[in-house]
Backbone bond lengths (Angstrom), bond angles and torsions (degrees), N, CA, C in turn:
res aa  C-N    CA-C-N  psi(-1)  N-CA   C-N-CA  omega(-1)  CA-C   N-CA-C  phi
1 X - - - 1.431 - - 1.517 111.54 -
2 X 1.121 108.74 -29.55 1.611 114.33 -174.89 1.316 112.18 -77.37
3 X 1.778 116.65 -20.54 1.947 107.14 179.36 1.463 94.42 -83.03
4 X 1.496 113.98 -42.88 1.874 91.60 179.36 1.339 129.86 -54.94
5 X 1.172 123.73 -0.91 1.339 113.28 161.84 1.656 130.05 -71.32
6 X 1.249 102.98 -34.80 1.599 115.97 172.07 1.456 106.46 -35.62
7 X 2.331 96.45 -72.48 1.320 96.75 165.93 1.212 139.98 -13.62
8 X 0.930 97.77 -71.39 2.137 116.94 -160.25 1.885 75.58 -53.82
9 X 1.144 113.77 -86.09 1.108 123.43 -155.34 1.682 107.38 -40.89
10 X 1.039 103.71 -13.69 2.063 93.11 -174.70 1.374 90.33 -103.02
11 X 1.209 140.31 -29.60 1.610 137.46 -177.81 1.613 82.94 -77.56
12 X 1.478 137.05 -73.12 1.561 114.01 -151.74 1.224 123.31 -50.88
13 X 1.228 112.32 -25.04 1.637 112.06 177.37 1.553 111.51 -85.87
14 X 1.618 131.14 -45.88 1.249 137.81 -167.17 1.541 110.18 -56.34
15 X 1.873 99.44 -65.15 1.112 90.97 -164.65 1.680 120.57 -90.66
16 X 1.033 147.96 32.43 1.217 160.47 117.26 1.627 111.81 -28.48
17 X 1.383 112.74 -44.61 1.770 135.28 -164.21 2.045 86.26 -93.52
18 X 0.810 84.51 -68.06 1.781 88.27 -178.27 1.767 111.31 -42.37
19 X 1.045 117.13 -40.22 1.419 133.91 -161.01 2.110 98.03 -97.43
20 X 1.000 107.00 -37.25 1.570 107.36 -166.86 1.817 82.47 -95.86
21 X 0.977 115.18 -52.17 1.880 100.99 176.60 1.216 142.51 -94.58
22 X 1.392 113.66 24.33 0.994 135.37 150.98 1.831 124.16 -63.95
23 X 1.136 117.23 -37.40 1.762 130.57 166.69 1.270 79.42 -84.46
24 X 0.940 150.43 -121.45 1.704 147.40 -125.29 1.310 108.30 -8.65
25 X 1.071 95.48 -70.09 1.780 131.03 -176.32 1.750 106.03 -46.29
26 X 1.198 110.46 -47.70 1.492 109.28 176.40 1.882 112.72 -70.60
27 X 1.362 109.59 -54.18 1.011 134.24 157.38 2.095 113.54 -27.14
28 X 0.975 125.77 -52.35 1.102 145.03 -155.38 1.994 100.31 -99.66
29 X 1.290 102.87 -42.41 1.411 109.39 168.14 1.798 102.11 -72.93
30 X 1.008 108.94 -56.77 1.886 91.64 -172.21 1.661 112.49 -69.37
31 X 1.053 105.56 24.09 2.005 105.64 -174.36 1.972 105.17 -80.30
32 X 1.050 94.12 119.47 1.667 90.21 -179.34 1.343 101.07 -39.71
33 X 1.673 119.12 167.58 1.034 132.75 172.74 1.654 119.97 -162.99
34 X 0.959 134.93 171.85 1.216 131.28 177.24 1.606 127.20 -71.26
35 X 1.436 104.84 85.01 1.510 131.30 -178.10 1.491 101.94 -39.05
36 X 1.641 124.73 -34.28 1.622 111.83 173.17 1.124 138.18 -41.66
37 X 1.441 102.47 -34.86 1.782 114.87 -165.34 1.096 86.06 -84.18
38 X 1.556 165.22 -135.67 1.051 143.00 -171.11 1.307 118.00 78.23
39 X 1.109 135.00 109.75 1.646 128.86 168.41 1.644 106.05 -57.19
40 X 1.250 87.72 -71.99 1.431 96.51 -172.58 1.618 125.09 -49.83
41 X 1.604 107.17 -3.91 1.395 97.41 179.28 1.429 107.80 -120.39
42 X 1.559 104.46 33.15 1.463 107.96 174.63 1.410 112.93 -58.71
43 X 1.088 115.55 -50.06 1.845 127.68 -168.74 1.423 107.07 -73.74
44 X 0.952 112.51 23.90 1.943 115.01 -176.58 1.412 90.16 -85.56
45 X 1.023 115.71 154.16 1.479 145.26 145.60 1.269 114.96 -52.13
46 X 1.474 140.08 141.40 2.358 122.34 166.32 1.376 87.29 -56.44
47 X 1.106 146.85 -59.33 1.585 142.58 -164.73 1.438 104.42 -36.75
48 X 0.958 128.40 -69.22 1.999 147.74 -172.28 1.351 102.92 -49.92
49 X 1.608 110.57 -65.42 1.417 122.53 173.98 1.456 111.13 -45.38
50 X 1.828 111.33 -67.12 1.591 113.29 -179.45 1.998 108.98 -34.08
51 X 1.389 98.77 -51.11 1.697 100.27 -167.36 1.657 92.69 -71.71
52 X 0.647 125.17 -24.66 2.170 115.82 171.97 1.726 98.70 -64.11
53 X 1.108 103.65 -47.39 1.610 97.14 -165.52 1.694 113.48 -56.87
54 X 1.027 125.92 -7.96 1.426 115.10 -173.38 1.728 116.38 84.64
55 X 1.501 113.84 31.02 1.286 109.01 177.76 1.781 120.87 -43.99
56 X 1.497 107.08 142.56 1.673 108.15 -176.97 1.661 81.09 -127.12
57 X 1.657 85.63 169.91 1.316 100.44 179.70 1.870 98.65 -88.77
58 X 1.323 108.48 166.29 1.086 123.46 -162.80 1.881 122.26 -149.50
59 X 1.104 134.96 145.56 1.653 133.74 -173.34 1.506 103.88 -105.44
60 X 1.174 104.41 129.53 2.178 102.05 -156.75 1.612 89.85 -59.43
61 X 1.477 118.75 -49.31 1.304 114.65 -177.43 1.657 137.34 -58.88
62 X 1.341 108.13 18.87 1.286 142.33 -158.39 1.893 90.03 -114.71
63 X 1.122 115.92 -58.61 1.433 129.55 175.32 1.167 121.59 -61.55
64 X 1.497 126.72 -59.34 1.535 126.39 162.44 1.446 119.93 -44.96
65 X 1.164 75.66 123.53 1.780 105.35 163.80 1.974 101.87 94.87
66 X 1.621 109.60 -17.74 1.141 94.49 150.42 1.867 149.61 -38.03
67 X 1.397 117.98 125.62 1.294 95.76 166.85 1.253 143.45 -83.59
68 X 1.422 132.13 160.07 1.693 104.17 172.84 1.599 95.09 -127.47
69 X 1.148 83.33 151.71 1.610 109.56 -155.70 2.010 103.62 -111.43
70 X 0.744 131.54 159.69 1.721 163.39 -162.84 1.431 93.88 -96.77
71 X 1.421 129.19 170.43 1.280 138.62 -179.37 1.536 103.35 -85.10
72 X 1.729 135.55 -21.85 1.112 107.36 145.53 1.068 140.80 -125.12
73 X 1.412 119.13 61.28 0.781 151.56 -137.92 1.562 149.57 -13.44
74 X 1.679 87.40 80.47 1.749 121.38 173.81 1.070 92.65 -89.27
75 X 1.424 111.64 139.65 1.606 134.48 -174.08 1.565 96.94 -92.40
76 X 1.529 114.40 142.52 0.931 133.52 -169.68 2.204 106.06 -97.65
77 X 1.162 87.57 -39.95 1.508 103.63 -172.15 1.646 111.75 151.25
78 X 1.273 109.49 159.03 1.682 107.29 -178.43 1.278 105.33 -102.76
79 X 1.404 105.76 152.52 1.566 131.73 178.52 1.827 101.02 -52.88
80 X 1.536 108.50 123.59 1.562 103.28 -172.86 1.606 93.83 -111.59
81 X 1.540 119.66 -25.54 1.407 117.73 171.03 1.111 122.71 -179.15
82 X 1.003 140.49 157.47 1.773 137.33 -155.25 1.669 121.29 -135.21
83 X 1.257 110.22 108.44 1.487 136.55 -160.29 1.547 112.46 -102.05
84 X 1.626 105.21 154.19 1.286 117.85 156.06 1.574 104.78 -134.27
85 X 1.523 93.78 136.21 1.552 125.42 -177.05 1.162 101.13 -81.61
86 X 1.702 120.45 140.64 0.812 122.82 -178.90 1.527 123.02 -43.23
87 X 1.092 121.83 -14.92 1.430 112.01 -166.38 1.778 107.52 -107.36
88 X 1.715 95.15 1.39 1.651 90.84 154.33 1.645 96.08 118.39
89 X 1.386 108.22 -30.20 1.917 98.05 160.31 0.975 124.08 -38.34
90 X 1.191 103.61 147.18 1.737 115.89 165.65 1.467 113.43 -88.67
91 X 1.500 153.97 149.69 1.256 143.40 171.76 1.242 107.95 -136.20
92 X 1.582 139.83 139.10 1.080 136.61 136.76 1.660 121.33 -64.56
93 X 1.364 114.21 130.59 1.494 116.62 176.27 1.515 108.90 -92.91
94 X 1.542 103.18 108.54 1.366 84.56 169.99 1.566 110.91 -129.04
95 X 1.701 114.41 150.07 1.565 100.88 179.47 1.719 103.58 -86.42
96 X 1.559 116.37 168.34 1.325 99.34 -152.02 1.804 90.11 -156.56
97 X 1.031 113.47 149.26 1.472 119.28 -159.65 1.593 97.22 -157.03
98 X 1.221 121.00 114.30 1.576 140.51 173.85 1.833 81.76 -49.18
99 X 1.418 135.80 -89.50 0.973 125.85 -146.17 1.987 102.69 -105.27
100 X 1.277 85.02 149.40 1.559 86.33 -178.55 1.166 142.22 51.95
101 X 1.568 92.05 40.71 1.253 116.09 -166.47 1.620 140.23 -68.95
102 X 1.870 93.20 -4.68 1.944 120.10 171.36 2.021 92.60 -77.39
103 X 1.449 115.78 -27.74 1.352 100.40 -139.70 1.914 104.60 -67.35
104 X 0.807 131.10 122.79 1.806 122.55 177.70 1.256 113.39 -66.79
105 X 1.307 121.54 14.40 2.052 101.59 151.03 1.399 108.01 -70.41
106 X 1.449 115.49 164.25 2.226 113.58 166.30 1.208 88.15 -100.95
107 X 1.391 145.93 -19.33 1.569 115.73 172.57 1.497 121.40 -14.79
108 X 1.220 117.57 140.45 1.479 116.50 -176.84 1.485 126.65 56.04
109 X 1.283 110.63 11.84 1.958 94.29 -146.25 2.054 80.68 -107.74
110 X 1.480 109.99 167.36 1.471 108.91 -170.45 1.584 74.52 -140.82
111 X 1.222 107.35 128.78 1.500 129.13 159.76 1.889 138.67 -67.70
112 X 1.338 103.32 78.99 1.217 117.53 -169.30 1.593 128.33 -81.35
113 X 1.545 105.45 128.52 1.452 100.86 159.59 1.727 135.10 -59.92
114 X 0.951 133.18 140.78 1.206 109.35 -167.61 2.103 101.11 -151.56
115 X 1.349 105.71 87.80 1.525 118.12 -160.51 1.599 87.92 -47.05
116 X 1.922 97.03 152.18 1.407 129.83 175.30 1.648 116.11 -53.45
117 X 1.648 111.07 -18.97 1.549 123.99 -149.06 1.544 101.01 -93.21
118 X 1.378 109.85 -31.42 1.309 136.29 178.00 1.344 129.81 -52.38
119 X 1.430 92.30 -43.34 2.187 102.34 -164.45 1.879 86.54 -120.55
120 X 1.473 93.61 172.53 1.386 111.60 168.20 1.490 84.75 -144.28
121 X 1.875 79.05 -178.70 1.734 97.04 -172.13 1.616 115.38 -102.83
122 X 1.125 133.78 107.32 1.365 112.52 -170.23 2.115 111.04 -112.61
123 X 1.103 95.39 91.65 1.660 89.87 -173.05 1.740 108.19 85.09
124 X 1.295 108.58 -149.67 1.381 95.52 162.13 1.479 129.98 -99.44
125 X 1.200 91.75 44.11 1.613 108.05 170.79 1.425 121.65 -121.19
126 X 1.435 140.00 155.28 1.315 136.28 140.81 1.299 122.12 -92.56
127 X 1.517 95.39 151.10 1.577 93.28 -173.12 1.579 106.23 -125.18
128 X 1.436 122.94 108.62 1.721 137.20 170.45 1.796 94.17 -39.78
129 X 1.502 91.01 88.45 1.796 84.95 167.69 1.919 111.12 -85.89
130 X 1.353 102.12 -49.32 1.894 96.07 167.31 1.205 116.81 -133.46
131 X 1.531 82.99 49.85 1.553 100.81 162.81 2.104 112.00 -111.85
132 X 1.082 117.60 112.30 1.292 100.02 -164.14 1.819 107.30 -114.45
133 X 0.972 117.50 162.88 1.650 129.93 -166.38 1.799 79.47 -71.87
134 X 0.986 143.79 -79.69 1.419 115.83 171.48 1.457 132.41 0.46
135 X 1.451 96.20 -90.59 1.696 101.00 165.28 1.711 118.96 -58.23
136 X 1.029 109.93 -3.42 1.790 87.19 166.74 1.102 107.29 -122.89
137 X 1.586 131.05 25.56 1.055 134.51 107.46 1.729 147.77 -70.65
138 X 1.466 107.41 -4.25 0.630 112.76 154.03 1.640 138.90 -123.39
139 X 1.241 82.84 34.81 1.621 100.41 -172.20 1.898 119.28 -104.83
140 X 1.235 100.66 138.18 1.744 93.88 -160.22 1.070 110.12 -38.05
141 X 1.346 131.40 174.60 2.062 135.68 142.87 2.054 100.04 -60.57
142 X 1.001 95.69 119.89 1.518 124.61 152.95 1.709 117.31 -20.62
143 X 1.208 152.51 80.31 1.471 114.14 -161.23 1.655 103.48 -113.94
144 X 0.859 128.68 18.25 1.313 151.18 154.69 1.561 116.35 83.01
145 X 1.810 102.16 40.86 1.423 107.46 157.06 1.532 135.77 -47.54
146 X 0.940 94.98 -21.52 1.902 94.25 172.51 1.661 113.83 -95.13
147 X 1.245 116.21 -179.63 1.081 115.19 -178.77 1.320 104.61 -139.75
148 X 1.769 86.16 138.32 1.533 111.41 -172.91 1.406 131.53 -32.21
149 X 1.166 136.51 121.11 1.539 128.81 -178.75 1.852 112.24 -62.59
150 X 1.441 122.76 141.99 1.892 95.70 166.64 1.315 111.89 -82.63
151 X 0.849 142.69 174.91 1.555 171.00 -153.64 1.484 99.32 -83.77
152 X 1.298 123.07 -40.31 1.357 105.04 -168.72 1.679 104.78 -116.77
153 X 1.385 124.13 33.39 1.376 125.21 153.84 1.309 119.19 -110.26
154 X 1.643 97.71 162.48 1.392 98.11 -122.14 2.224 75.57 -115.24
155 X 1.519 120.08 153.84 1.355 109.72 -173.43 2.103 83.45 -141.34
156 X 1.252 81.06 -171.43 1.594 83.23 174.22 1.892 97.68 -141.36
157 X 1.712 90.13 141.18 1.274 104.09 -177.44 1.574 106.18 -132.67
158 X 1.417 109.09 159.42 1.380 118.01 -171.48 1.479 109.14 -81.41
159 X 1.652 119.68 152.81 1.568 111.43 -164.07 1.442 86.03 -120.53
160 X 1.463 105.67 138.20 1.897 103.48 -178.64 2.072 92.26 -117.94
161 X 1.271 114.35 -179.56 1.025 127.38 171.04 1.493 117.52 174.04
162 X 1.221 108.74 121.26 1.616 139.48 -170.44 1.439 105.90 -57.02
């Protein structure tokens, strides 16, 4: 009578934990995630990738003034306004500064396009998924061939989560 007590006592605590985290755990495995990292989805197109991400629709004015942020998250610069190129892209405008790139002077900063296919939305942030501090350094100045989106149309953007 005296070893069943151990028992009881290692089952009352375990399986309660076993039984309540067992769904978590399943739950937590099916959570979208970022289809990029992925071997297999190296050869995607941003188009292929964008449609993996779970794009939602979205209000452009919802986006402005957002920042987008680096993978850990160093801000790149905030969304100043959001375009389609003539040929029917969507672009985030963002001004963009190698260093110090939260600070709100434009000193230094070069004004970049930065396609819709690229970033998702994470909270009130975006996050440059293949968009890299490379390429927006090496990406032209912006000169504002497209034309401005209004404020109250609505686009769809990809939703990421860590």
């Amino acid at each position: 009578m005296a070893s069943a007590r151990p028992v009881r006592w290692i089952l009352a605590l375990f399986l309660p934990a076993i039984i309540i985290g067992a769904p978590i755990q399943g739950v937590l495995a099916t959570a979208p995630q970022d289809s990029g990292a992925r071997s297999e989805n190296q050869n995607l197109t941003p188009e292929q990738r964008f449609e993996r991400r779970y794009p939602q629709p979205v209000k452009v004015a919802v986006l402005v003034g957002l920042p987008v942020l680096d993978e850990r998250d160093s801000t790149y610069g905030y969304i100043s306004e959001v375009s389609r190129l003539p040929g029917g892209k969507i672009v985030l405008v963002v001004p963009y500064r190698n260093w110090l790139g939260w600070a709100p002077t434009d000193w230094g900063r070069k004004t970049v396009a930065v396609p819709i296919e690229t970033v998702a939305i994470l909270a009130r942030q975006v996050a440059a998924l293949d968009f890299s501090r490379a390429d927006f350094a090496a990406a032209p100045p912006y000169d504002g061939q497209g034309g401005v989106l209004p404020a109250d149309e609505t686009i769809r953007i990809a939703v990421y989560r860590r």
